[in-house]
Structure formats: structure tokens, C-alpha cells
C-alpha positions as MATLAB code, in Angstrom:
seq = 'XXXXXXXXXXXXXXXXXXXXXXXXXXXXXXXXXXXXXXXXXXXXXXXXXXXXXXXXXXXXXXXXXXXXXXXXXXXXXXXXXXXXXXXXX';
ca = [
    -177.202  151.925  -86.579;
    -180.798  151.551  -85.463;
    -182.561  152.729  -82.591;
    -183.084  149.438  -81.259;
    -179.206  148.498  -81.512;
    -178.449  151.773  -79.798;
    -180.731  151.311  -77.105;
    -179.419  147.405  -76.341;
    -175.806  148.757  -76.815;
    -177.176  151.799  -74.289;
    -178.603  149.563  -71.622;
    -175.503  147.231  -71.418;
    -173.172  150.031  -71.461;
    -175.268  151.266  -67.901;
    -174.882  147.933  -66.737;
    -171.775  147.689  -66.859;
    -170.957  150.463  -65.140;
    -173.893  150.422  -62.796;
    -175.723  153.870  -64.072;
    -178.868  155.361  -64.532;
    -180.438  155.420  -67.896;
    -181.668  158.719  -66.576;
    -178.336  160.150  -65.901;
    -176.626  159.072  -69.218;
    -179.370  161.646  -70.907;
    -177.974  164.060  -68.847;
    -176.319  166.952  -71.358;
    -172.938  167.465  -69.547;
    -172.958  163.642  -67.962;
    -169.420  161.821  -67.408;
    -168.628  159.558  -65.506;
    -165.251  157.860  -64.101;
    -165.127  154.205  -64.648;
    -163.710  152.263  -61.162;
    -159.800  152.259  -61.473;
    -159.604  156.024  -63.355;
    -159.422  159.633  -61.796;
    -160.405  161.017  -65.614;
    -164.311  160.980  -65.527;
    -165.281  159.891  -69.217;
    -167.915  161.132  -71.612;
    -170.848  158.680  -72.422;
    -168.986  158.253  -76.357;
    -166.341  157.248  -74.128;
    -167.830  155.004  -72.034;
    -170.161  153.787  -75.146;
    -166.438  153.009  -77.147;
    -164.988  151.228  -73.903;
    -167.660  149.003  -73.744;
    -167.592  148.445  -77.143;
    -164.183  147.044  -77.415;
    -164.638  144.724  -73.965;
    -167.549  143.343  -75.960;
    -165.341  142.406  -78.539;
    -162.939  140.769  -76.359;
    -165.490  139.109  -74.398;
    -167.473  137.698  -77.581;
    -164.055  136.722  -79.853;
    -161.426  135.998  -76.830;
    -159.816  138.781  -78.291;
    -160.069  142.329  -78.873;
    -161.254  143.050  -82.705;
    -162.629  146.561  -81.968;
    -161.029  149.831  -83.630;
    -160.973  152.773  -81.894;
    -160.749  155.606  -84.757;
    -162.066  158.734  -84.004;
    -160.480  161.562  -85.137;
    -158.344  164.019  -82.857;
    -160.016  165.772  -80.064;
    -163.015  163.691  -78.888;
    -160.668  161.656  -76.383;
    -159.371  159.160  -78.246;
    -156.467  158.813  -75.836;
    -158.503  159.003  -72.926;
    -161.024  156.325  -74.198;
    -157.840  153.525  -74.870;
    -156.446  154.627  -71.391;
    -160.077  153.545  -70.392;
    -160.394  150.166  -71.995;
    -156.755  149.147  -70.429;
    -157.928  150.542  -67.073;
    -161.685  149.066  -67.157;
    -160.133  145.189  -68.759;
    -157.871  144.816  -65.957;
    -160.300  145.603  -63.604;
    -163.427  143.725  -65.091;
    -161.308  140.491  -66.637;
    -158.397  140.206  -64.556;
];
């Protein structure tokens, strides 16, 4: 992925949950997403947004989320249920 996708993908990901592109840089930034107790990690948040993308641009969501063991893969689904009932319901 180029820099210029990553910094669109970046900025829309801070809009939609109303950050700072200051505090995303942040080394030990998270942040919990309206609806969740669990604060999330900016992969997290990047892989949420991701996946409401997809549902937003197809009707449906197409995205995979298939990262290996460890980096909070269950966390991240749990966040995308959480975040699309609150953003599309």
C-alpha cells in the first residue's frame, strides 16, 4: 500500500471517530470507539473502519479480517459489530 492510500485511509479512519491526527502518532495510543469499554489499538480501529467501508461502498460487508492470533482479532470483530450498530443503525 502507498503512502498516499495510507494517509486517505488514516484521515477517514480519524474522522470517523472524531480524533486527532496528532494523537493517532502517539506510540501507546488507543482509543475506545462509542458503544465499547475495550479501548482499541489504531490497527484496530484502522481494520474496523476498514470493514464499515466495505459495507458502506458494496451494501454489504466484503472485508476479511485475518490476522493471525494475538493482535486482537477478537477484539477488532467485537468492534465492527459494536461501531455498525451504532454508526448504521
Amino acid at each position: 500500500m502507498d503512502e498516499h492510500t495510507v494517509d486517505i485511509i488514516l484521515g477517514r479512519t480519524c474522522e470517523l471517530y472524531g480524533l486527532h491526527r496528532a494523537a493517532i502518532r502517539e506510540p501507546d495510543f488507543a482509543h475506545a470507539p462509542p458503544g465499547m469499554k475495550k479501548a482499541l489499538r489504531l490497527h484496530q480501529l484502522w481494520a474496523v473502519a476498514r470493514v464499515l467501508s466495505s459495507m458502506l461502498d458494496r451494501g454489504i460487508a466484503t472485508a476479511l479480517l485475518a490476522d493471525e492470533m494475538g493482535p486482537g482479532t477478537t477484539a477488532t470483530a467485537l468492534g465492527v459489530t459494536v461501531v455498525s450498530h451504532r454508526f448504521l443503525s
